[in-house]
Structures are given as C-alpha cells and as structure tokens.
N, C-alpha and C positions, 0 to 999 in steps of 0.2 A: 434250347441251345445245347449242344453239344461238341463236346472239343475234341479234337484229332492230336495229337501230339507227334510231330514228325521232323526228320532231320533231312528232308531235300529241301529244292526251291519249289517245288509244285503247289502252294498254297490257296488254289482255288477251294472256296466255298462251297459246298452242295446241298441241295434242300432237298429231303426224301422224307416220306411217310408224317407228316407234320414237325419234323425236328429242321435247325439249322446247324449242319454238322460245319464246325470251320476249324481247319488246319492251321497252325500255332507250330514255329519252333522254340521251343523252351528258353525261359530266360532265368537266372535267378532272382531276380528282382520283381515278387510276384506281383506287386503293385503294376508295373506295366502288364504286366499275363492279363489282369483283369481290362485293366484297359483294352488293350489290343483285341483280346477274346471281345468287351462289349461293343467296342467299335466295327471290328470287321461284322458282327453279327448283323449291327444297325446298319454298316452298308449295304450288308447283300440281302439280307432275309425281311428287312421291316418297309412295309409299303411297295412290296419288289413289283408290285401291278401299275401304282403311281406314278414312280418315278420318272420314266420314258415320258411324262406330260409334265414335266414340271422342271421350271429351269435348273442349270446347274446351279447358283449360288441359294436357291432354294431349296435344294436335295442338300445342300452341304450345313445350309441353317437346320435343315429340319435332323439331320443326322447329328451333331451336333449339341442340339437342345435333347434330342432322344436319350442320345449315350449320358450327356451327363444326368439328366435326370431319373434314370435308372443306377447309376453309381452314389447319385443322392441318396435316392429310396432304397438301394438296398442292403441288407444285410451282411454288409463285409467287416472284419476286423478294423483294416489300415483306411478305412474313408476319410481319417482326416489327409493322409498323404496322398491316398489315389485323386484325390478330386483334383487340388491345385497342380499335379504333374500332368495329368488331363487338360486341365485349362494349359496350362504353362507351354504344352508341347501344340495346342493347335492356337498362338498367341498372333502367330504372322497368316493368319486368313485376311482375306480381301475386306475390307470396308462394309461393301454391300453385303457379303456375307453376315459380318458383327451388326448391320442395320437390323438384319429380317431375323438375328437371333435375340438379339433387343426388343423387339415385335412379340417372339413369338414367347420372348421369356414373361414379358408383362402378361400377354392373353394366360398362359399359364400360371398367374399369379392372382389371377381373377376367375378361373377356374374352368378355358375355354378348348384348352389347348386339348386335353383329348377325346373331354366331350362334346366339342364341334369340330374340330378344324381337322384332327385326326381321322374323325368320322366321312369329316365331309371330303376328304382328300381320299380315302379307301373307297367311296363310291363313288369316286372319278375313275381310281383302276377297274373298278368292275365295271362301269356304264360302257368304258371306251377300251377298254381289254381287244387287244388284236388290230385295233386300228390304230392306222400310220398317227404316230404327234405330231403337231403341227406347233405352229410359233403361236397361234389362239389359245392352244392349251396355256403355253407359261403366261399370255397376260394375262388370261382371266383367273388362273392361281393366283399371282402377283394381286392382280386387285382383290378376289376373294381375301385373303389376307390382311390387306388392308382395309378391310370393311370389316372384319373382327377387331381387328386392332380399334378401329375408331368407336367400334360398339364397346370396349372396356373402358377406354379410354377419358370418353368425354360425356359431361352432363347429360341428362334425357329428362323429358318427362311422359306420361300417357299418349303424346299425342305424334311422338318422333316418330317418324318411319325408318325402320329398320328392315329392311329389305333387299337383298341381294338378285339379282336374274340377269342371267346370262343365257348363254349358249348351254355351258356343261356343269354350270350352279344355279341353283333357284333353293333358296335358303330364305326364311322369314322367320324375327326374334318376334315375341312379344314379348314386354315386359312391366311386371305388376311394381308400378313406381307408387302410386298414392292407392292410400285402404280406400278410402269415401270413393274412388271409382267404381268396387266391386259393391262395395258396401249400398252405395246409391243405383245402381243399375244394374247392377249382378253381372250375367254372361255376357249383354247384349255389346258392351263395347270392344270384347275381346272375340265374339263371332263380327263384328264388325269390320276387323283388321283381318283376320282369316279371310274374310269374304274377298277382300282385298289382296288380297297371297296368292288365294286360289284362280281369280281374274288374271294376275299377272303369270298362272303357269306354275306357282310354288305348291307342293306336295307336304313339304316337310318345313314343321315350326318346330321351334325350341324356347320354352318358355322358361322366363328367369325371376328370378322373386331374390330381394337381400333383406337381411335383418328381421326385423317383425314382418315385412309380408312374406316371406317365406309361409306361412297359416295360408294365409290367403291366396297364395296359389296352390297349393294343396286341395285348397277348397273347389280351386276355377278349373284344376286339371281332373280332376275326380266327376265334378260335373260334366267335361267336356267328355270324358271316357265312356261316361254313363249314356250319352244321346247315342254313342256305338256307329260314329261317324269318324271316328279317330284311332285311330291306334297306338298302342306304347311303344316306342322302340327303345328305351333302355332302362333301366333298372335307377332310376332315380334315389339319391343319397344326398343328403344335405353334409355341405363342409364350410371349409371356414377359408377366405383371402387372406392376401397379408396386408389387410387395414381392419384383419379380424372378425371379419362380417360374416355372419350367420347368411348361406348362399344353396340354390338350390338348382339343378335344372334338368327340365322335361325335355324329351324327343320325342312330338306327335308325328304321327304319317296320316293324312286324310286316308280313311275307309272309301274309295273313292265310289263302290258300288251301293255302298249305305247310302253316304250324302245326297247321290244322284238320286235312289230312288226314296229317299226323306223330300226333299224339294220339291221331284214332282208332284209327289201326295200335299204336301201345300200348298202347290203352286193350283192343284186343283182343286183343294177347299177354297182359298182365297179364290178363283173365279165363280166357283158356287156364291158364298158368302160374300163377294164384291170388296173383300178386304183387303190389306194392304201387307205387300214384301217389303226385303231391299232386296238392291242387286246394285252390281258394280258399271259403273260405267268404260267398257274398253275403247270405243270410237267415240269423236265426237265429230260429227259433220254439220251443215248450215242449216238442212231441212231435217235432221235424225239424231236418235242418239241407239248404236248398238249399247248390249246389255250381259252380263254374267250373272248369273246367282247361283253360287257353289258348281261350276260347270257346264249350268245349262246354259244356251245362247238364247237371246230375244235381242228386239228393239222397238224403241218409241219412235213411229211416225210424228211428221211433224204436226198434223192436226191433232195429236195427243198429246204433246208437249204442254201445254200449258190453255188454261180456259180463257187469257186473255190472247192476245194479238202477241207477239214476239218475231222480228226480224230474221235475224241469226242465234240458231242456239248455240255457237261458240263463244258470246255476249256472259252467259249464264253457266254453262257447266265446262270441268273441264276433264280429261281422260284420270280414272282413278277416285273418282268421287263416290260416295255410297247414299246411294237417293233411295226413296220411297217408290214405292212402285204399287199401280191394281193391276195385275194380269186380265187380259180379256179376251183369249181364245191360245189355246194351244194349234199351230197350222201343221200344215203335213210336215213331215222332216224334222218335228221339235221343236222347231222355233217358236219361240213364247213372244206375244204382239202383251204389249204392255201400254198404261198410257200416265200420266202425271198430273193428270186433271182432278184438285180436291183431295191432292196432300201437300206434306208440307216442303216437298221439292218442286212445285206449281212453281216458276220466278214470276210470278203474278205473285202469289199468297206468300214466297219468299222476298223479291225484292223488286224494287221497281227502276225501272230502265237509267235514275242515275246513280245506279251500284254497278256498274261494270267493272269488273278485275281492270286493274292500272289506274281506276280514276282515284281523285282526294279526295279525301274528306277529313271533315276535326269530332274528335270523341272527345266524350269527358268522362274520367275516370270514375268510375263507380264502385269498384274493388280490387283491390290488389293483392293477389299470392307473392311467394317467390317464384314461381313458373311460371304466373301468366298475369296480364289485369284485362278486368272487364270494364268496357267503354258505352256511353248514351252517344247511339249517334243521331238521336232525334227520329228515332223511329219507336212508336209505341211494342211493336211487337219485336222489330229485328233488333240484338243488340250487335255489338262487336267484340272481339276478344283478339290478345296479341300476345304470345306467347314469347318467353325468355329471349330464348335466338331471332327473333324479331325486333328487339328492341334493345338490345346489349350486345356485346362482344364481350363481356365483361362475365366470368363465373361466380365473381364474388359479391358483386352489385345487389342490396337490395333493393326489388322495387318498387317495394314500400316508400322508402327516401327519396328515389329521383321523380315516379310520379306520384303526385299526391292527389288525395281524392277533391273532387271537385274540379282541378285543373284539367285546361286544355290542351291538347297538344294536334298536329296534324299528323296523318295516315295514308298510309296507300292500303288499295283494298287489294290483297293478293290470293283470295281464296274464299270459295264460301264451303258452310258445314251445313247441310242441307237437311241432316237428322237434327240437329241441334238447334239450327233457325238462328245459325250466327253469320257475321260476316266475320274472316280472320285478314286480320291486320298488322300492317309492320308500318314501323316509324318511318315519317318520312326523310328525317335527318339521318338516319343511320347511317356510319361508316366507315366501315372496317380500320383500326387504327394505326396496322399495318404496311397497308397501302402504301402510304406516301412517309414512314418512317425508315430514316437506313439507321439503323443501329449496330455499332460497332466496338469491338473490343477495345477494354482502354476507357469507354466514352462512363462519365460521370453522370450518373442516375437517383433520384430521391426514390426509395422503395419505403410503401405501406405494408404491414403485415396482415393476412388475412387467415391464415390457417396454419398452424404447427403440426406437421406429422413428426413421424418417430426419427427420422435423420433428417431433417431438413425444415426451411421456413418458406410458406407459400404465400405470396403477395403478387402484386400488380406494383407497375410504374405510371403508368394512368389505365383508366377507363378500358379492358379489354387488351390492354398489353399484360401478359402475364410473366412472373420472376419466380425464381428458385434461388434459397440461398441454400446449398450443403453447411452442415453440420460444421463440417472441418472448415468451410470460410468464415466460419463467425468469430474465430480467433486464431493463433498462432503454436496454443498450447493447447492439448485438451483441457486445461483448467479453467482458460480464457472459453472455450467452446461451451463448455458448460454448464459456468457461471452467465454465459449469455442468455443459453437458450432457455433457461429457466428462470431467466429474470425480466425477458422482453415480454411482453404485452401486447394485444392484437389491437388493430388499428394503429399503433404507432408506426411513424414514419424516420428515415437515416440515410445516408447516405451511402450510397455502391458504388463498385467499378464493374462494370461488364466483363466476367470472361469467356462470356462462349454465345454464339446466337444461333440458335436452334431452329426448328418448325415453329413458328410460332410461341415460341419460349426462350427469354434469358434466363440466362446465368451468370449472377451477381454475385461480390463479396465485398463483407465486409473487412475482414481484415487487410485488406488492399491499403484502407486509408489508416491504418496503424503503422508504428515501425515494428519491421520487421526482430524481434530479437533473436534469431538464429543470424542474420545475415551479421547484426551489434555483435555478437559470442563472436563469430571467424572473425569480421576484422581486425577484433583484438585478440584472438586467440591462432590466426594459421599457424598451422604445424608447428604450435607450441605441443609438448605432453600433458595432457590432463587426466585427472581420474574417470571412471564412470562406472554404472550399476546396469550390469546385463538384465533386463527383464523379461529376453525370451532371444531364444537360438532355434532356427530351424534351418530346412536345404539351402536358402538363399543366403544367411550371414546370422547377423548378431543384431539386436536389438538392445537400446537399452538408454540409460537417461544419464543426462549430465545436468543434475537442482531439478528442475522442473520441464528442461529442454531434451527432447530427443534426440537421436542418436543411434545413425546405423552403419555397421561394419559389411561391407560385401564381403561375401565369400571368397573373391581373388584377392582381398584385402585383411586377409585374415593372417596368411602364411606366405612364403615366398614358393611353398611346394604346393597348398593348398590344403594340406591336413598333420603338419609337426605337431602345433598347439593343440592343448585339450583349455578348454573354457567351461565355464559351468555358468549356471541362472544363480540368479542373486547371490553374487558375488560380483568383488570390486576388483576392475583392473585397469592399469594406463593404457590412455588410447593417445596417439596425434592424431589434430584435428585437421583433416585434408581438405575439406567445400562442404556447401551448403548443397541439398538436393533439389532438382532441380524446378523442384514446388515450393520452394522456398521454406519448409513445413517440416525439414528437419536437418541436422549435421551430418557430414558424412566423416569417418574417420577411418584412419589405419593401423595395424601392429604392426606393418613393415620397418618402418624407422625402427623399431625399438627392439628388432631382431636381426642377427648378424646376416646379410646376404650370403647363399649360397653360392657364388660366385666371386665372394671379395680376396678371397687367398688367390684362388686361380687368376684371378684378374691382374694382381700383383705380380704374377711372374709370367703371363704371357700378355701380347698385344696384338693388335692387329696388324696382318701378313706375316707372323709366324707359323712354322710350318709342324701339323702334330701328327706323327707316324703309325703304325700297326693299329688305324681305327679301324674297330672290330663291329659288323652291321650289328644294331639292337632289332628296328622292324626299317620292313619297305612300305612304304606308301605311293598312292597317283602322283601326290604333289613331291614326294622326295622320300628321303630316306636319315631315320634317327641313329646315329653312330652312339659308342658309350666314349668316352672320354677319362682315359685312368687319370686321376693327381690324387697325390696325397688321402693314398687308398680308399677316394670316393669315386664314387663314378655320376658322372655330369653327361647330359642328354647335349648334344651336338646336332646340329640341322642341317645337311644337304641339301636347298631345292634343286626344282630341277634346272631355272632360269642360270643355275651357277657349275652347270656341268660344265658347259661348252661355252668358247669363248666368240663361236661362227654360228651355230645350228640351235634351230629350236629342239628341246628333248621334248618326246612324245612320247617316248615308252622307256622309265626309268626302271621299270620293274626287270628286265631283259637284260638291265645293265648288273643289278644287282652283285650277284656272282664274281663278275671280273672289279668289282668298287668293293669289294670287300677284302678286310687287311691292308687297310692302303693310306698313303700320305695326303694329307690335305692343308688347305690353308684358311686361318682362321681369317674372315672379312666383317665380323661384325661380331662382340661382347655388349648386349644389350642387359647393363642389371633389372632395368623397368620392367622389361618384357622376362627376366630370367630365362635367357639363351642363349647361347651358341652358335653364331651360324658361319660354317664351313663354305670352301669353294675349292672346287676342282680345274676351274675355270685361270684361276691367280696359281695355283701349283703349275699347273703346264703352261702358262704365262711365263712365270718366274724362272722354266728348263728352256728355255729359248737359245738360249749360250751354248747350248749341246747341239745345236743345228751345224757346227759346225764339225764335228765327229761323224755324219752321213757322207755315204758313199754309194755311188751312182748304180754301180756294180751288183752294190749288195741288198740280199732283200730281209726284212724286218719282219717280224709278227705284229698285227695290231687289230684291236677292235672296233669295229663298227658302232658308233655312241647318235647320228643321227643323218640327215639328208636334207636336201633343197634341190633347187632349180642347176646349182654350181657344181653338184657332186653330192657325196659321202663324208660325214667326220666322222676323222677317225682317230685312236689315241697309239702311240707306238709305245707297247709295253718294255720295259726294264728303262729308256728313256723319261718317260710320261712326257711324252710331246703331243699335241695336238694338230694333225695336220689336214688337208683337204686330199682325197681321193676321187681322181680324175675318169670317171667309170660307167660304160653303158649297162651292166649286169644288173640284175635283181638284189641284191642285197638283204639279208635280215639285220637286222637292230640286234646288236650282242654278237655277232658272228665273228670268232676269228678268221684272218684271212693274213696272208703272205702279200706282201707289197713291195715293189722297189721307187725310190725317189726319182722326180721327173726335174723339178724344179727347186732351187733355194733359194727363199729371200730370206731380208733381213730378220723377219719374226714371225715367217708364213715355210710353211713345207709343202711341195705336192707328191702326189702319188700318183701311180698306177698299180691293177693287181699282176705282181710276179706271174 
C-alpha cells in the first residue's frame, strides 16, 4: 500500500504495478490517517476479483474483520487508541453485518480465517473472473461460510463429514480427532474420506490436527505427499487458538494426473491378481450400482451385486458409501465393470434382508467411548455402532452413565459401514430438545455446570439444551464475580434467569436472582454528592469506584463545555450520583451539579423573547447558523436554526442567507442549561415588528430579501424594518437576492408584495 496525500475531492483508489496507491486528505489526528489509509485499502485493493460474487453485508463483514485485524497485528505506536475508534466509528453497521463478523471473528480465532476461507474466496475470483455475478454466487458464499463456522464450532469425531460442494466450492476438511485411528489403520481411513471428496467433485482437502495430534498429522500429511498423488498448497505452520491449543493445518490439491494413472496400474493388478479395491458409490439404482475410485468411473451389474438373491439394491447401499470392490474387465471408454461377489460389501456376507436402513431393532451395549458405543445386535459377525450426534443432543453427556453396558435399548438402522462390517445406528428415542421448548427472557432456569472457560460457565439446562453464564452475570461486583468463579464446582446445579436466546444457546444469569447493590446505592444516594477513586480516564469519560462499587462519569458529564476540568487517575474527587447504567452493573455520575453553569449569569438577566442586537456570525451550517453572544466579556455560542427563520416558508438554503443575517438583532426563544444553549429566532423578531406595518405606504418601494418560496409566492424580509412579508410573483427568484418591492396588500400581521 501506498499513500497519496492530496487536497482535492478526487479520492479514488488506483492499483498499478502490484501497489494499492490510495489518496488521503490529511488529518492531524493520525490515528484516524491510519484507519482510513487501512480501510480504504481493504476496500478497494483486498479480494477486488471476489467481491462482485459476494453479497453486500458480506463484502462489509469481510472488510471489516480484514481492517481491524491488520490494526491488531500491526506495528503502530497508538494501537491502543486506533482499535477502539475503529470499532467505535463502524458501531451502527447492520445486524447481519455484526452476525457474519461474529462468524467470521470466531473462524479466525480457531485459525480458519485466512487459511481457508480467504483462500477459498480468492479462488472464487479467479475461477469466475469476467463472468456476470449472479444471486447463486452470494448464497453459496453465505453457506460456504457457514459451513466453516460450524466446522470450528461444534464437536466432531473421526467419522463427521465435513464436506462442502456446490456449484463454485467443492472443499473437504479431514480431521485427525483420535491417535488409535492412525495408529490402528495408518492411511487407510483417511484415503477413505478422500476417496469420498474426490467421488463428490472435491479437488482440494485441508487437513487439521489440535493438540497432541498435531505429530500425527504430520505423520499422515508426509505420507499422503510421498504416494505423489497430492500436492502442497501452503506452507504449513503450527499456531496456537484462543483455547490455547497447539493447531495445525494442511492444503492438499489432488495430483489429479498421478492419482489417475496410480489407480489404473491397480486397478490392473487387482484384475490380474483377482483382488480387492474400494471405490465410492455415486448412483444407486434398483438393478446397479455406478462406481468412482479416485476419478475413474465403473459399475456393478446387478448379477454382480451380491452371491445371494437380493430384490432391490436401494435395500443395501446408499449414494456415498465406500465398498469393496474385485475389478473384472477394464471396457472400451474406461469404464471399470466391477462385481461384489466374496467381499465384505456382498449384503449376503454383510447383512441379511431384515437389516434394511429404517427398520428397528434393539442392541446391547457392549462398549462405550465418549464418541461412540458399540452394540450386540444378535448377529455373530455384524455388530452395530452409534455414534455421539445419534444418540444425544447433549455435548456434555457422558455415555458411559446414560448407557450402560449390558443394557438394552432400541435403534433405527440408519446406515451401514461396509469396510468395517458395521451397522450404524441412532436411537430410536431421540429428540431434539428444542423442538417443542419456547424459551424466554425473564423465564426461571435450574443450570448444571459442565465446563469453566476463561470468561464464562458452560452448562446445559437439560439434556441437550445448552447455557452460558458470562463472567460479569455471576455477580454485581467484580468481587462477587470472582469469588464465584473460583469457588463453583462442575456438576453443581443454581438457579438462572434467561437473558438472551440464541441459536440454540441461552444465556443465563445469575446475579439476576441477587439484589442488585448499585440500584440499593441510587435509591439511597440520587443526586446526593459522594466521594470516589478514578481508576482509569480515557476518550469516552472516567472510570472509577465508590468502596467496592463502580462508577462511570460520561464525557458530556464531565464539564458543561466538555474539557474546563483536568482530572487525574488515582486520585479522589466528588461526584453526584445521577442513575444506574443501564446493565444495572454500574453507577452513573456527574460533575455538573458541583460546577457553576455557564449560562447561570446570562440566564439571570435575560429571558425568553428578549431581544440581543449586533449578533456577529461565528460559522454557517446546513442546519443553521452559530452567532457569539457578548455578556460580561464572555462569549456564549447562540443557535439559529433554520426552522426559526421564517415565520411562513420553509428555509432550504441558509447558507445564501448568511451575508444579509449577519450583524443583526434576534430574539432569544429558548435558554436550555441541560442542553448548554442558546437558541435564537428570527422568526419572533419580525413577529414582534408587526406594529411597523402600519408606517408602509402603497406608493413607496422598499429594499428586501429573498429568505425562501412555496406554492403562494416568495418570503421576504424588508430590511431597516425587519418585517417579514409574502411576495406576490411569477419571476425566477434567487434565495439571498436583493430586490425593490412596493406593498399590495395590508393586514393585520401579514404584508404583501409585488417587485417595484
């Protein structure tokens, strides 16, 4: 990046020779310079081939999480103040925007954000570079997106599909969850899942490993390198989350020329040798099953299906399954004729006709992980198995306690594993706890504890309902917070109040069901004076405690100008106590009481509809115009709007008027101390000369200015009078223009015009 420093309006961006050169007019306050320099850059120059495919509040999240995570990481002096005036200045973005920056802040927090997602968004711009966006583009972004988000997000084990494919993403995660997979079968179950990738059209995996396996995929990516069927695409580095986890992750690309000709050289031993493939199942039909094995196509006729008898093979297999396979003729065109006869995907030798996906049956427990339990379902060779999200809703649940070995329970058969010679099963009771729960703020909850992270308590409210308590609801003070959170215990149960209900997540508190002691302090303390201990000043006000209770001064609340007072940190000063904020979680106070209003003299000797002479313009503004106001050799800011020029016409262009409203008498209509101002009208001064309506003469013509227009005419104000009258007139007119006029008509408190 490169910065222009210029004093027009032309501040377009331009990208030449690999630089993004962006034009900047200077500010002194370099904190914004940096800002604005790293913003405009991340608008124009980052992802500029993307963007056109990708919604707006997408482009705005991603730009967004970009800029400030580059003001995080970099190297500036003032990063403590550029960050929050960054955040502070983009605070009123959309909803949906702050959702998908939420998104995208967690994927980056687990370490996804620009080793996938940045990745996989840049080879959108290039795939689709020059072609028209369509509205397909932002949904399959949109879900891309959320299909990271739920890969960081939620439990996994070895057997989760992780899989993305669409149109313009075909993305597959593998990831190394338990060592004894590698350890017990080596490559075989992770070319497995590939096999599976590459069937569905996926090119590009990304392999992830946390903590100790981190080794272990080292191991499986080194191997997978070495078959020369893969390729690296990035420069792998191990880093650390923020749950401090030792994290690592690979970018393979299928070798797609390798693979194909490794397979065939297999696929033509095993027909020599009579041995045995896999390959993925893409079709399943009544009499066939089409076939993939790393790109190449076959199928199993149906007299090769199986050695016994079988009806329908939609009974037995279903699209996406990884079977055994003997090759037995390569035919013209490539296609590989395969058959199932005398392995262990036979559903003769697999299962027999009453194992059909949807029917019951009852297992008995024979072992239980925390990911999975293995089931007897009365079959000497087949067992069954049912893994976590089959049989819970619940992440904390173990399933050691609920099934125990030896007991029975009932099953649906929802899958079989035909390398493994399993049935996979889910509970027949299962059900989602959500469903038919409304939960609502307010509503009264008993919460278990399950896991302590570093600001918060993670439990459930039953079985698969999950809860979060923050930090800051576990008490009132942070004393109370802190003596909680180190003195609760997991498993223990208390009672909540719901404040928030999420995706599938509350948020609970418990300080809800305490009394509040900041709301005790104000009722006995409003807008009494009390002492208190600054413990931190920064842009927004003062910080600071009253015993043990907090304590915040706003910055409008600090002065009546907004910077008389100097205040320092630890150090004691009076404050009056004005409310409670509006988390109930601290006081709000003010110095105003305890300092003389800048308006209380002035207020004293004039009132409202008095009239103040020779006001001399300070600046013009859209909305009006700030006069100085001499008393007692201060000068007080005064407020014209525009709504109080004219007592007939709306003002549209005050600036025009400027000029001739300068040096001039006006009448005061409001002394506001709350607000500390002044507000003037021009409107009650030419009100107030109405009585001089009767000194016009028909005869004679006046100078006056043109102040605004309508449907009825021109208003206009008749100078050395200051009357305000209506001009009766087909002419074009400018706003500000003097013009000669003679009177047409007089009423009571109305004048008209013609131009002389």
């Amino acid at each position: 990046m490169k910065v222009n420093w210029v004093n027009h309006d032309n501040l377009q961006s331009k990208l030449s020779e690999g630089k993004a050169i962006i034009k900047l007019k200077f500010d002194n306050d370099n904190s914004r310079n940096i800002i604005k320099a790293t913003s405009i850059y991340v608008k124009d120059a980052f992802l500029i081939n993307s963007k056109p495919y990708l919604s707006d509040n997408l482009v705005k999240a991603l730009d967004l999480t970009v800029t400030k995570k580059i003001l995080l990481t970099s190297d500036i002096k003032n990063k403590g103040s550029v960050v929050p005036i960054f955040i502070n200045e983009n605070k009123n973005e959309s909803n949906e925007v702050f959702e998908k920056c939420e998104k995208l802040e967690e994927i980056d927090d687990n370490g996804l954000f620009t080793r996938v997602v940045l990745r996989e968004l840049n080879c959108l711009g290039e795939s689709q570079f020059g072609r028209t966006p369509k509205q397909e583009h932002h949904i399959e972004s949109e879900e891309f997106l959320d299909f990271i988000y739920n890969v960081v997000t939620r439990e996994y084990d070895d057997n989760t599909p992780l899989v993305y494919v669409s149109r313009y993403y075909k993305v597959g995660f593998l990831l190394v969850a338990k060592a004894e997979t590698y350890m017990n079968h080596g490559l075989d179950p992770y070319y497995r899942r590939i096999r599976l990738g590459i069937a569905s059209g996926i090119k590009s995996f990304y392999l992830l490993a946390r903590s100790e396996k981190v080794e272990i995929l080292e191991k499986v990516a080194k191997e997978l390198l070495y078959t020369g069927n893969f390729i690296l695409k990035n420069n792998p580095k191990e880093y650390i989350d923020t749950l401090n986890r030792k994290c690592i992750c690979y970018s393979l690309e299928v070798n797609t020329d390798s693979i194909l000709s490794s397979t065939l050289s297999t696929i033509g031993k095993a027909i020599k040798d009579k041995s045995i493939v896999h390959g993925v199942i893409t079709t399943v039909r009544d009499n066939r099953l089409l076939i993939d094995v790393n790109g190449l196509s076959g199928e199993v006729k149906y007299h090769n299906l199986s050695a016994g008898d079988i009806i329908d093979a939609r009974n037995y297999f279903m699209e996406g399954n990884d079977i055994e396979l003997i090759p037995l003729e390569i035919l013209e065109g490539g296609l590989v004729n395969f058959s199932l006869k005398n392995t262990k995907s036979d559903p003769i030798n697999f299962v027999k006709s009453q194992y059909e996906i949807g029917k019951f049956l009852k297992g008995r427990v024979i072992y239980a992980d925390d990911g999975f339990i293995k089931l007897d379902i009365g079959n000497q060779v087949i067992e069954g198995i049912a893994f976590r999200r089959d049989l819970t809703y619940s992440k904390f649940l173990f399933l050691h306690d609920k099934f125990k070995l030896d007991q029975s329970y009932d099953f649906i058969i929802k899958d079989y594993d035909f390398s493994r010679g399993q049935l996979i099963l889910r509970l027949k009771d299962l059900r989602d706890p959500w469903e038919n729960n409304n939960f609502r703020v307010g509503q009264k909850l008993t919460f278990t504890l399950m896991r302590k992270s570093k600001n918060s308590l993670l439990g459930e409210i039953e079985e698969g309902v999950n809860a979060l308590i923050p930090k800051y609801e576990l008490g009132w003070t942070e004393e109370q917070q802190k003596v909680y959170f180190e003195n609760v215990s997991l498993n223990s149960s208390f009672k909540t109040t719901v404040q928030n209900v999420e995706d599938r997540l509350l948020i609970v508190s418990i300080k809800r069901e305490q009394e509040n002691p900041y709301q005790e302090y104000f009722d006995k303390n409003a807008n009494e004076i009390n002492q208190f201990y600054i413990t931190n000043i920064n842009d927004y006000g003062i910080n600071g405690l009253i015993g043990n209770l907090r304590i915040y001064i706003p910055k409008y609340e600090i002065s009546w100008k907004g910077s008389d007072a100097k205040y320092l940190e630890n150090n004691s000063y009076d404050v009056s106590i004005k409310g409670v904020g509006k988390n109930g979680d601290k006081l709000i106070g003010t110095f105003k009481p305890l300092l003389k209003h800048p308006l209380d003299d002035f207020s004293k000797v004039y009132s409202i509809g008095d009239t103040l002479s020779n006001l001399k313009i300070k600046e013009v503004f859209e909305w009006g115009i700030i006069y100085t106001i001499s008393h007692d050799e201060k000068a007080i800011d005064g407020f014209l709007l525009k709504r109080d020029v004219s007592n007939y016409f709306f003002i549209n262009d005050i600036k025009s008027l400027a000029i001739f409203l300068d040096n001039v008498s006006l009448n005061i209509s409001e002394i506001n101390l709350e607000l500390n101002r002044v507000i003037l009208s021009l409107k009650d001064f030419t009100r107030s000369n109405t009585n001089s309506l009767k000194y016009f003469n028909y005869e004679d013509a006046y100078e006056a200015i043109v102040i605004g227009f309508n449907n009825n005419g021109y208003g206009v104000i008749v100078k050395d009078y200051w009357i305000e009258g209506i001009l009766e007139s087909s002419k074009v007119l400018s706003i500000g223009s003097k013009i000669s006029i003679r009177p047409t008509r007089i009423e009571e408190v109305l004048i008209y015009f013609t131009i002389d």
